[in-house]
ChimeraX commands (.cxc) that place a marker at each C-alpha (Angstrom):
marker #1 position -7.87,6.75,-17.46 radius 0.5
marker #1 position -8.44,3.27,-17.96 radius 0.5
marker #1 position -4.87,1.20,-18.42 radius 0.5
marker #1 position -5.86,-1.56,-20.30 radius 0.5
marker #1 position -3.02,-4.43,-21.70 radius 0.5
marker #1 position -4.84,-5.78,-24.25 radius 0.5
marker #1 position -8.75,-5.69,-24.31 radius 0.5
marker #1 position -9.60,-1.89,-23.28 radius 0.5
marker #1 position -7.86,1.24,-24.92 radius 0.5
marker #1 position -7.40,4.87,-23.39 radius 0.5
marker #1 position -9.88,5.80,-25.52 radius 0.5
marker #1 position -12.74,4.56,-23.73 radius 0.5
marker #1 position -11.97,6.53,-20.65 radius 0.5
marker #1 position -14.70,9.07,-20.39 radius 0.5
marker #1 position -15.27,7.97,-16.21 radius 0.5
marker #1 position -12.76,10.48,-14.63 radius 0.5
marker #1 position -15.28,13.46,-14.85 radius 0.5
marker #1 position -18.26,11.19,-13.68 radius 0.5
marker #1 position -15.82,9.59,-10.88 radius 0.5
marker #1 position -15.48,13.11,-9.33 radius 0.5
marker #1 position -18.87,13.99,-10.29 radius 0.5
marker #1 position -20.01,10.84,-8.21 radius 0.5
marker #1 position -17.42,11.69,-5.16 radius 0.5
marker #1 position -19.02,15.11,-5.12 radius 0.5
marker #1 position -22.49,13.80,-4.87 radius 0.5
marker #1 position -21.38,11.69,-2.13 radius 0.5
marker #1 position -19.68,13.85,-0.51 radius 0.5
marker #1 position -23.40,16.11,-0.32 radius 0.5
marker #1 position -24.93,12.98,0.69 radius 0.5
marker #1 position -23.13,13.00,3.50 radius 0.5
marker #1 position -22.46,16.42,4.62 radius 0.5
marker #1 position -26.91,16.96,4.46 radius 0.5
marker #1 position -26.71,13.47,6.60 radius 0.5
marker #1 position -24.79,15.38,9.43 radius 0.5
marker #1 position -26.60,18.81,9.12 radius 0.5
marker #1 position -29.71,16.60,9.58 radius 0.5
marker #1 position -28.08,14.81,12.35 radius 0.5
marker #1 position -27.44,17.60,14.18 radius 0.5
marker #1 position -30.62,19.44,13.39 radius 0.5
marker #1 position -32.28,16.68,16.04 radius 0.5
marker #1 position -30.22,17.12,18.52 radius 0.5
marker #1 position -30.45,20.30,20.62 radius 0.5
marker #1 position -27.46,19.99,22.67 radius 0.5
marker #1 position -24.95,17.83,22.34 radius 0.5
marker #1 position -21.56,18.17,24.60 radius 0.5
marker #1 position -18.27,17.33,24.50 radius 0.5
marker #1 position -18.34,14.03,26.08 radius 0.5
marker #1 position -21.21,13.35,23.59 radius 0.5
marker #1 position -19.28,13.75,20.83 radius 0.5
marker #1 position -16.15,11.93,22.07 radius 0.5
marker #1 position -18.67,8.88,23.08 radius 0.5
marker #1 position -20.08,9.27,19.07 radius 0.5
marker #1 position -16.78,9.23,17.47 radius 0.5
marker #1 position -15.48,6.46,19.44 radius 0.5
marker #1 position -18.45,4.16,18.56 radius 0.5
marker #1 position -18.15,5.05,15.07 radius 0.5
marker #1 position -14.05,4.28,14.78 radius 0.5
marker #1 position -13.85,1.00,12.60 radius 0.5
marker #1 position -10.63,0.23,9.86 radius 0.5
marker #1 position -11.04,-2.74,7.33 radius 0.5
marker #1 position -8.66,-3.96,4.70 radius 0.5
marker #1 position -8.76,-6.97,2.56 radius 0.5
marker #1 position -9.36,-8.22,-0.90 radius 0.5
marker #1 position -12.96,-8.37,-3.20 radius 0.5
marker #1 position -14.32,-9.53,-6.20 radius 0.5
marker #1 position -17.20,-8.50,-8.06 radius 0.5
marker #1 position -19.87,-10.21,-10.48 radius 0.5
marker #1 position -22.80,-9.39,-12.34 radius 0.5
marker #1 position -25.43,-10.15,-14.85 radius 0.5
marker #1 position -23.84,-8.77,-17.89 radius 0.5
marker #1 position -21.83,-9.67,-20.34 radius 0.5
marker #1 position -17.85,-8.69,-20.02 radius 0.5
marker #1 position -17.54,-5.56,-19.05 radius 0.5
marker #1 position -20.39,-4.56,-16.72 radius 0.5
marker #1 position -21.41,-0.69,-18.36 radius 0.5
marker #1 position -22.55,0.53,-14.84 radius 0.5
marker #1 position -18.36,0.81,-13.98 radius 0.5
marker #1 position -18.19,3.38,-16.55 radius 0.5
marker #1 position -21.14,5.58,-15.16 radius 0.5
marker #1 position -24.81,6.86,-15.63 radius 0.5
marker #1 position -24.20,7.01,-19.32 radius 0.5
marker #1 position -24.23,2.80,-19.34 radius 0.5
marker #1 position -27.12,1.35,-20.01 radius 0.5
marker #1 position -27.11,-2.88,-18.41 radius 0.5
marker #1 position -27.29,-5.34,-21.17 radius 0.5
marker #1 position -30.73,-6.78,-19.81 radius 0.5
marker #1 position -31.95,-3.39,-19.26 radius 0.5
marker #1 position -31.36,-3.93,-15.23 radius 0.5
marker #1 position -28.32,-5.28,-13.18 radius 0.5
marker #1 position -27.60,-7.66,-10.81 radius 0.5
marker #1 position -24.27,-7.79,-8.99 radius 0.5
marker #1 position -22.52,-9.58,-5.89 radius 0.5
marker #1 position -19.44,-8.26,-4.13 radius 0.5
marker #1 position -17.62,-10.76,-1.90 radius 0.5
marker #1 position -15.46,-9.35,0.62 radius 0.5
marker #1 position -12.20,-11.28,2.27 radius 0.5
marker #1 position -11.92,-9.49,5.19 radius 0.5
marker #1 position -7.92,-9.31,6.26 radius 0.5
marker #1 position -7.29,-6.84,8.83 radius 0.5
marker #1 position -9.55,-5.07,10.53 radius 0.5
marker #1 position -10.85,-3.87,14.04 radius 0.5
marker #1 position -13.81,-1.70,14.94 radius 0.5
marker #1 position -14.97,-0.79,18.66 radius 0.5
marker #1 position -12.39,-2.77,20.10 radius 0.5
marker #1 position -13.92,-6.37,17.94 radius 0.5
marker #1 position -10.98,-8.21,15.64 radius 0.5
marker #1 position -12.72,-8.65,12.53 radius 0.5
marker #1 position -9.82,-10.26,10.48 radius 0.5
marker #1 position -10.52,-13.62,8.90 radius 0.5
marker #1 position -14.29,-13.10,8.79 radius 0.5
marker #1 position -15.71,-12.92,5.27 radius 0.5
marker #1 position -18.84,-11.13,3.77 radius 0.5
marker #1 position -20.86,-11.10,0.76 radius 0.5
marker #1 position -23.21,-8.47,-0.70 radius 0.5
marker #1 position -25.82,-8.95,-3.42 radius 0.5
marker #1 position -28.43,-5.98,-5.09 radius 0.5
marker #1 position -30.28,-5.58,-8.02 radius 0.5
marker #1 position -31.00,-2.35,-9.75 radius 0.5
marker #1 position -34.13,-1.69,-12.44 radius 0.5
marker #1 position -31.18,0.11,-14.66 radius 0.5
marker #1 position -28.11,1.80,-13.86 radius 0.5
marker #1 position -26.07,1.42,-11.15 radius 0.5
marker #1 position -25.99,5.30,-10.50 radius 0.5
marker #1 position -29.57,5.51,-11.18 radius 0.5
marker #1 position -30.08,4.23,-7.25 radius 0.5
marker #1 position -33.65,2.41,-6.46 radius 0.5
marker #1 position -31.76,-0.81,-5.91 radius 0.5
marker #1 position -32.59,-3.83,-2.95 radius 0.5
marker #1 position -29.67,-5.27,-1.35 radius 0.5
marker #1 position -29.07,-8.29,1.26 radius 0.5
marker #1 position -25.70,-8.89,3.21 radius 0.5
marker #1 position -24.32,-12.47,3.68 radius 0.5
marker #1 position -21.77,-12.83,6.32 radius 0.5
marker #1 position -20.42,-15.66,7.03 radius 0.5
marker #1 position -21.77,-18.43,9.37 radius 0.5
marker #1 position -18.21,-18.85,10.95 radius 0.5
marker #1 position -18.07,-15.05,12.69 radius 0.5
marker #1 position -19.09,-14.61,16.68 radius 0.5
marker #1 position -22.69,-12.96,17.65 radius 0.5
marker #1 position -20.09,-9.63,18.14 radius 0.5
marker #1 position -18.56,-9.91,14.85 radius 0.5
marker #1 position -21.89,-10.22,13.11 radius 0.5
marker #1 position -23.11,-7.25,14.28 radius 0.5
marker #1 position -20.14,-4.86,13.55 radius 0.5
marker #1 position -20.12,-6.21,9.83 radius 0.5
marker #1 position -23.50,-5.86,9.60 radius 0.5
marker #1 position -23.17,-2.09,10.94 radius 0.5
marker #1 position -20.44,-1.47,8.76 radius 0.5
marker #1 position -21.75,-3.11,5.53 radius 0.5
marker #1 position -24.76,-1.96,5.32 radius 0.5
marker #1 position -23.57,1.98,6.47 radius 0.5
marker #1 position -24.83,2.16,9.79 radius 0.5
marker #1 position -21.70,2.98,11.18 radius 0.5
marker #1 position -20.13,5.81,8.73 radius 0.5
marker #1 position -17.49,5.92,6.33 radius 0.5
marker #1 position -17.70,5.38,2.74 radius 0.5
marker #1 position -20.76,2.66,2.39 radius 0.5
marker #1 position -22.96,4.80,4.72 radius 0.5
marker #1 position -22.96,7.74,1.43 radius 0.5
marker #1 position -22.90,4.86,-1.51 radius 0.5
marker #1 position -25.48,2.69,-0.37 radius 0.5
marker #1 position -27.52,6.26,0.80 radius 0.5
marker #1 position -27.14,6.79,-2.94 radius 0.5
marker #1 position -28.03,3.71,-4.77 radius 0.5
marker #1 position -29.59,1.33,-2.23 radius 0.5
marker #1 position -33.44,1.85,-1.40 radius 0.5
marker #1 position -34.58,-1.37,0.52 radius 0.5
marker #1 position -32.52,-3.76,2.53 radius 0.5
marker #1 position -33.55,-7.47,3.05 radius 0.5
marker #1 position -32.87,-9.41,6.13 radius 0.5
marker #1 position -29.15,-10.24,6.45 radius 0.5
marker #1 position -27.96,-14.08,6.41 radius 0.5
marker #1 position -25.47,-16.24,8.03 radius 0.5
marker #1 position -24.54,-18.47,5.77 radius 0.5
marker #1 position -21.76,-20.36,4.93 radius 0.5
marker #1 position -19.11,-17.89,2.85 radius 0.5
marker #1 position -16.07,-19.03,1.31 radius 0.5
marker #1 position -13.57,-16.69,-1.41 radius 0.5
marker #1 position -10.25,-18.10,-2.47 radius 0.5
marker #1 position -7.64,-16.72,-4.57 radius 0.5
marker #1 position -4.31,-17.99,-6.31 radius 0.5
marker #1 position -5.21,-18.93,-10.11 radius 0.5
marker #1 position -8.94,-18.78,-10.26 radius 0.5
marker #1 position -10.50,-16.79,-7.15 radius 0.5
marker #1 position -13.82,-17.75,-6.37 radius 0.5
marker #1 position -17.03,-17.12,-4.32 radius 0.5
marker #1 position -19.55,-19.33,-2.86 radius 0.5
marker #1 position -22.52,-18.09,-0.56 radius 0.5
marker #1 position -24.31,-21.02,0.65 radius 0.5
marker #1 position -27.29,-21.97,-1.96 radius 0.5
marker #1 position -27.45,-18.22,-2.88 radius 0.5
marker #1 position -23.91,-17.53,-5.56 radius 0.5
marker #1 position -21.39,-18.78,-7.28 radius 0.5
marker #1 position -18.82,-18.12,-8.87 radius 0.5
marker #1 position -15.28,-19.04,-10.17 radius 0.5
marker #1 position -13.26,-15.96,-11.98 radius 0.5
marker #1 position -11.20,-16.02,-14.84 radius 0.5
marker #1 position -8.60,-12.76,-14.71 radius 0.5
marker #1 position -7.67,-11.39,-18.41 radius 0.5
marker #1 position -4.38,-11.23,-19.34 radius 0.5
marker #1 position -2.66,-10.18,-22.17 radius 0.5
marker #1 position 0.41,-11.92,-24.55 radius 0.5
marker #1 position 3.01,-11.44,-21.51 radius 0.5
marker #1 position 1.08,-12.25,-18.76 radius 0.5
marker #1 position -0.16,-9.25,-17.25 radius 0.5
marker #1 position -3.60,-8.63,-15.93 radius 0.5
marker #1 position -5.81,-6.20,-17.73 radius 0.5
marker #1 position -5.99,-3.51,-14.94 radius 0.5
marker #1 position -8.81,-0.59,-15.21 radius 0.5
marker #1 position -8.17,3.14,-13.14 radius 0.5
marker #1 position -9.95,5.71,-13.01 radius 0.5
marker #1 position -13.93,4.53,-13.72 radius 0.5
marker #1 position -16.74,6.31,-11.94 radius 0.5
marker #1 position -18.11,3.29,-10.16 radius 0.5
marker #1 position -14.27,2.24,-8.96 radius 0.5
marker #1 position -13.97,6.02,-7.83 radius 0.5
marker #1 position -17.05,5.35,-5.59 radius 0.5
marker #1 position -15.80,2.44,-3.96 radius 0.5
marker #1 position -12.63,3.80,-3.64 radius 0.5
marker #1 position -10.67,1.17,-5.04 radius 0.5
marker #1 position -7.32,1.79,-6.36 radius 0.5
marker #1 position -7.05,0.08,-9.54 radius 0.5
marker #1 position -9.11,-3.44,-10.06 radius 0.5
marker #1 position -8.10,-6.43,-12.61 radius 0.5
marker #1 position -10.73,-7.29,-15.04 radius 0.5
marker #1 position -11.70,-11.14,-15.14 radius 0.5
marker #1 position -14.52,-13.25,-16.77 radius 0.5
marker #1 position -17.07,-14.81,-14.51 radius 0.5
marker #1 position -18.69,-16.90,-16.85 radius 0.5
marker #1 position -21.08,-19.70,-15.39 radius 0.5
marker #1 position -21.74,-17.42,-12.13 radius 0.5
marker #1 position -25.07,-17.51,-10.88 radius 0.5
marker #1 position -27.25,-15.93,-8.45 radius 0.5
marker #1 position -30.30,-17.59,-7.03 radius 0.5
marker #1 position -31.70,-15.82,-3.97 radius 0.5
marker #1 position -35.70,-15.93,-3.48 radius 0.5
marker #1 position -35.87,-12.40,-2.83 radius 0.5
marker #1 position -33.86,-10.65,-5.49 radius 0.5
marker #1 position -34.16,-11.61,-9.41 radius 0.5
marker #1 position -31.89,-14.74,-10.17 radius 0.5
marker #1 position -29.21,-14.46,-12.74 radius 0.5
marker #1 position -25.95,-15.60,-14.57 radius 0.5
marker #1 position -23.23,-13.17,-15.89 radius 0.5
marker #1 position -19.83,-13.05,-16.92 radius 0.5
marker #1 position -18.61,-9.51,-15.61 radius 0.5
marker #1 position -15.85,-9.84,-12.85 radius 0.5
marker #1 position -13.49,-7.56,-11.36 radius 0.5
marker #1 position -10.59,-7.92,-8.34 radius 0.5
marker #1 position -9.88,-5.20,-6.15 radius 0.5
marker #1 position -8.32,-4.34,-2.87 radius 0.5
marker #1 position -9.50,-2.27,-0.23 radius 0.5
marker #1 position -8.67,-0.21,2.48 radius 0.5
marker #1 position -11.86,1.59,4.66 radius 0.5
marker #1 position -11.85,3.70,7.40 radius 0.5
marker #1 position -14.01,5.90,9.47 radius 0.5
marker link #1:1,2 radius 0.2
marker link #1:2,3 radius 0.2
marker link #1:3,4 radius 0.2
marker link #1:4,5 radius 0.2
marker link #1:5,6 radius 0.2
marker link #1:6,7 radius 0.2
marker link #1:7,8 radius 0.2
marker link #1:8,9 radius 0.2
marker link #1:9,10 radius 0.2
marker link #1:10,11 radius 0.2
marker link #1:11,12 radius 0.2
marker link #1:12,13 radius 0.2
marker link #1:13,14 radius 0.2
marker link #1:14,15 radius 0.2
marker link #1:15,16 radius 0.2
marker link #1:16,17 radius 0.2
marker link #1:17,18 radius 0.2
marker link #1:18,19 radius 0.2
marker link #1:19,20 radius 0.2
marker link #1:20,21 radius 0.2
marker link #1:21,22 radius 0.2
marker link #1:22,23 radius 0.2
marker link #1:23,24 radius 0.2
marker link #1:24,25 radius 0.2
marker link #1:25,26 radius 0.2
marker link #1:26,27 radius 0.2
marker link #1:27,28 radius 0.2
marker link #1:28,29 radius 0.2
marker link #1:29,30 radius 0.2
marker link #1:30,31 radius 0.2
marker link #1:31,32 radius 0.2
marker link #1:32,33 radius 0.2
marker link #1:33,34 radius 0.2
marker link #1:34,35 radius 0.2
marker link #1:35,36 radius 0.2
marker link #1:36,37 radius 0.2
marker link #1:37,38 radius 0.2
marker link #1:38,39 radius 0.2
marker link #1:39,40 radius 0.2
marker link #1:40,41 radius 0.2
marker link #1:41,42 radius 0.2
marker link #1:42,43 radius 0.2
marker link #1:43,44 radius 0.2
marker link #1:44,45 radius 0.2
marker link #1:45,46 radius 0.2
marker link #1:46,47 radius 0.2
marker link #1:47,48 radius 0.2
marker link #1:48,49 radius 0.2
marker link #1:49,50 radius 0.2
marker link #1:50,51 radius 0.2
marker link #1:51,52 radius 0.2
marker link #1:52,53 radius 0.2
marker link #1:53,54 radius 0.2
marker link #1:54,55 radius 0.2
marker link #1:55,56 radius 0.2
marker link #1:56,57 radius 0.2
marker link #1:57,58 radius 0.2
marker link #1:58,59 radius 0.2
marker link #1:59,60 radius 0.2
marker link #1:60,61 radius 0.2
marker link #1:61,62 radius 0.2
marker link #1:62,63 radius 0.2
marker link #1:63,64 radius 0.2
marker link #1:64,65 radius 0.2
marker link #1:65,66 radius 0.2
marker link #1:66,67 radius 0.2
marker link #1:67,68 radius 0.2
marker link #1:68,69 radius 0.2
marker link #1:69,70 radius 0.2
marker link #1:70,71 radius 0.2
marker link #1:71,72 radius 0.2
marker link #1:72,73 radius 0.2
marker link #1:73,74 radius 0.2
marker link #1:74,75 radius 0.2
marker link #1:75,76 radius 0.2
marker link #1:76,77 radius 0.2
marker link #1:77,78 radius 0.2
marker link #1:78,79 radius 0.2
marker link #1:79,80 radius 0.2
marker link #1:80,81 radius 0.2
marker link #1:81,82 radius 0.2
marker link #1:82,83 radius 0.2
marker link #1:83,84 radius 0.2
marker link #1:84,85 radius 0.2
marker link #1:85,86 radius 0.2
marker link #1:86,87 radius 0.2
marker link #1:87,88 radius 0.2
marker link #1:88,89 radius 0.2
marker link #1:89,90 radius 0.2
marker link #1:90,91 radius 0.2
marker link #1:91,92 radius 0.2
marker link #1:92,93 radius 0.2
marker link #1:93,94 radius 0.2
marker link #1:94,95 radius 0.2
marker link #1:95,96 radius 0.2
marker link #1:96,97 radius 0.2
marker link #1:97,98 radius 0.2
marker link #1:98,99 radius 0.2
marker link #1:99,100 radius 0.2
marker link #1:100,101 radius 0.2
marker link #1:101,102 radius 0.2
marker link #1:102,103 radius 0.2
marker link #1:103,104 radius 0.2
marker link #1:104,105 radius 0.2
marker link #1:105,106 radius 0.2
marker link #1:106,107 radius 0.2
marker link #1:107,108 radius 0.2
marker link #1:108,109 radius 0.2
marker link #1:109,110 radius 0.2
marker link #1:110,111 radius 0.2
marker link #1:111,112 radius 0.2
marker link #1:112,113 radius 0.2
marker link #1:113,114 radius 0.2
marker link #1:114,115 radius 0.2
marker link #1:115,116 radius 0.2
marker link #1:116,117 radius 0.2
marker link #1:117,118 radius 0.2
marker link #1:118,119 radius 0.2
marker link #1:119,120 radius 0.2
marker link #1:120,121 radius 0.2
marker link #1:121,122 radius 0.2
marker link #1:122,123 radius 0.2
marker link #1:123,124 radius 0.2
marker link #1:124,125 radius 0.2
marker link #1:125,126 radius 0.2
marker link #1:126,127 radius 0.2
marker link #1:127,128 radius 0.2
marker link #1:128,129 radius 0.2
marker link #1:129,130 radius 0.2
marker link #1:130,131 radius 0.2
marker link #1:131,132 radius 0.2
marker link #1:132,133 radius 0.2
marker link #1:133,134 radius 0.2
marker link #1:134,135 radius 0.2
marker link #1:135,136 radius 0.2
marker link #1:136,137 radius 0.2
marker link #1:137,138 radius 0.2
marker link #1:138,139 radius 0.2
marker link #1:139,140 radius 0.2
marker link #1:140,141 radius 0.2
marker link #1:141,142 radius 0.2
marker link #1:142,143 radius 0.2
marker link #1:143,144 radius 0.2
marker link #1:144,145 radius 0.2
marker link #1:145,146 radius 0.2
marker link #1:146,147 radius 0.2
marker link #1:147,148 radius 0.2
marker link #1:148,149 radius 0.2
marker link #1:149,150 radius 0.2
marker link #1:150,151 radius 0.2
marker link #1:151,152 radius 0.2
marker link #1:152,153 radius 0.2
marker link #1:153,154 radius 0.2
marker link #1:154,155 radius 0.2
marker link #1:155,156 radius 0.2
marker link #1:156,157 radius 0.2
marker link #1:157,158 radius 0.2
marker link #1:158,159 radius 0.2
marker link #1:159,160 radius 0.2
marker link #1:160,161 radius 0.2
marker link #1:161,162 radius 0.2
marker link #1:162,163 radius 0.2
marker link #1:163,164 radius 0.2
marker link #1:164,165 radius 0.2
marker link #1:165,166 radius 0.2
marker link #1:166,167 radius 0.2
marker link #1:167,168 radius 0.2
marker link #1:168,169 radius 0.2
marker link #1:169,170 radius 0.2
marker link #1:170,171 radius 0.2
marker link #1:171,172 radius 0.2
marker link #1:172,173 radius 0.2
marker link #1:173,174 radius 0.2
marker link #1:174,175 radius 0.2
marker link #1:175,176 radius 0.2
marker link #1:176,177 radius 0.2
marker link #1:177,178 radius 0.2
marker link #1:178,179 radius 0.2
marker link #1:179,180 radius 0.2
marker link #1:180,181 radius 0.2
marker link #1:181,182 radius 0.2
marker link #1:182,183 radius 0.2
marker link #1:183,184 radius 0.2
marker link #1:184,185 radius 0.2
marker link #1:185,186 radius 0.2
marker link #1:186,187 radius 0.2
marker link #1:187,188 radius 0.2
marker link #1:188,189 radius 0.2
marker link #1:189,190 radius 0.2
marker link #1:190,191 radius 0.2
marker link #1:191,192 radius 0.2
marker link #1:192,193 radius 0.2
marker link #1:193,194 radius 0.2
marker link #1:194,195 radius 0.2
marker link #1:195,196 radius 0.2
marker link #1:196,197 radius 0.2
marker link #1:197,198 radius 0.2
marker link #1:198,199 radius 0.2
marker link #1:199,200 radius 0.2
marker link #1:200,201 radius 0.2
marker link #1:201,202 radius 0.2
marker link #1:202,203 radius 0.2
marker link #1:203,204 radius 0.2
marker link #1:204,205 radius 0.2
marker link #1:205,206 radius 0.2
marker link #1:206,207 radius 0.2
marker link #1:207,208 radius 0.2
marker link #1:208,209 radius 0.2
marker link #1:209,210 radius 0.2
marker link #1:210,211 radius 0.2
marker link #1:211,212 radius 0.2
marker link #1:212,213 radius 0.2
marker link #1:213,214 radius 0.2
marker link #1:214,215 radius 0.2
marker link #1:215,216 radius 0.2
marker link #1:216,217 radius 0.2
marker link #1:217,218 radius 0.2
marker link #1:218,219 radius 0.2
marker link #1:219,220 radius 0.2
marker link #1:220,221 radius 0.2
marker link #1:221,222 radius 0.2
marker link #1:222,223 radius 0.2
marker link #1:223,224 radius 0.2
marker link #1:224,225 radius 0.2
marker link #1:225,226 radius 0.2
marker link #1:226,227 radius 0.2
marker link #1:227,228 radius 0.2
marker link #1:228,229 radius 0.2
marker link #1:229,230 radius 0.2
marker link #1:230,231 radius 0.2
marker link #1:231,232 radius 0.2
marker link #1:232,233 radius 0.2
marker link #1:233,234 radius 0.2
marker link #1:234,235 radius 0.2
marker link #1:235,236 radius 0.2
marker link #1:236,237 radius 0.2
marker link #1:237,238 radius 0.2
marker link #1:238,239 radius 0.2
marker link #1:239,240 radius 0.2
marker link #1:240,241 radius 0.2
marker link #1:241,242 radius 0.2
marker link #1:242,243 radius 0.2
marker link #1:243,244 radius 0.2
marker link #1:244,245 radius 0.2
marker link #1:245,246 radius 0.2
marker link #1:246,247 radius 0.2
marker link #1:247,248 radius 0.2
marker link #1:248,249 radius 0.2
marker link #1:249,250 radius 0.2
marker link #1:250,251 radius 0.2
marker link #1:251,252 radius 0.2
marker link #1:252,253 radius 0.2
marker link #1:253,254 radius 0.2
marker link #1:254,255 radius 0.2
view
């Protein structure tokens, strides 16, 4: 359900079927991925598959934020049904990567951005994305976000991104800050902004959502719902926008 203290009611919970829907589809996704997978390979041993599992063992945890080109709140959490209120959607996800360690590389303290565009609905797939990790991570780091981000290596992105991402731009190093406290924020070098405004109602609590589709697919938890107005995103490859959709999240990713 969504658990809203103040601006969202129970009422407009109709994402828990679509959630599991999407999980399901995923889950497909992935299981034809492996069948396929092992369709090209004639024999594999053992000691193949120990060497394949170990190079695909990664854990990240951390906190996110989200933005987009439409107004507060973004349709595309609540599922196919949505429709974006220019017709398409634009959205940036920056990551503040806390803890995390894959092949044997510390990842924690490194930060990463993501940024896609769809032609309509989030679930409707078709969309081009670009990663953005930040200039301050070592040649090794780089390449195990960039594995992991854009699901190369497994685990959760590698059967959302199948799903809803159809061409991938370069990835940039750029400079990639994300701060917290009162008002988090993202910058990306000349690409985003943005500075997030959480809602709250009479007492002080954050309006917290559960149980959407598109939260289901990213696994998160529970996520606070916060204004973005004044973001922007200006990238020469993907359409430039300004929204005022925001969410906070933590996460927790394995595979």
């Amino acid at each position: 359900m969504i658990v809203a203290n103040g601006a969202l009611s129970p009422e407009n919970a109709r994402s828990i079927p679509l959630g599991a829907a999407f999980r399901i589809t995923l889950d497909f996704i992935h299981k034809a991925h492996l069948r396929r997978r092992a369709l090209a390979t004639s024999v594999v041993t053992l000691e193949d598959e120990h060497k394949e599992a170990k190079a695909m063992a990664w854990q990240l945890s951390g906190r996110s934020m989200e933005l987009c080109s439409c107004k507060l709140l973004c349709p595309c959490w609540l599922g196919p049904e949505g429709v974006p209120d220019q017709g398409w959607c634009g959205g940036a996800l920056g990551f503040d990567i806390q803890r995390s360690n894959s092949d044997g590389v510390d990842l924690g303290g490194t930060k990463v951005a993501f940024a896609a565009e769809w032609p309509g609905n989030f679930f409707d797939g078709k969309g081009t994305a670009r990663l953005y990790i930040g200039d301050t991570a070592s040649a090794e780091q780089r390449r195990e976000l960039e594995a992991i981000f854009s699901g190369k290596k497994g685990g959760l992105l590698e059967g959302l991104w199948g799903a809803v991402i159809s061409n991938w731009l370069p990835t940039e190093s750029t400079r990639v800050e994300i701060g917290w406290d009162d008002s988090p924020f993202l910058r990306v070098g000349s690409f985003g902004q943005a500075t997030l405004t959480t809602l709250r109602d009479q007492s002080g609590k954050p309006t917290r959502m559960e149980g959407a589709a598109a939260q289901a697919a990213f696994q998160f938890a529970s996520m606070d719902l916060a204004s973005s107005k004044g973001s922007s995103w200006s990238d020469p490859k993907l359409r430039q926008w300004q929204g005022d959709s925001g969410t906070l999240h933590q996460f927790n990713w394995s595979a």
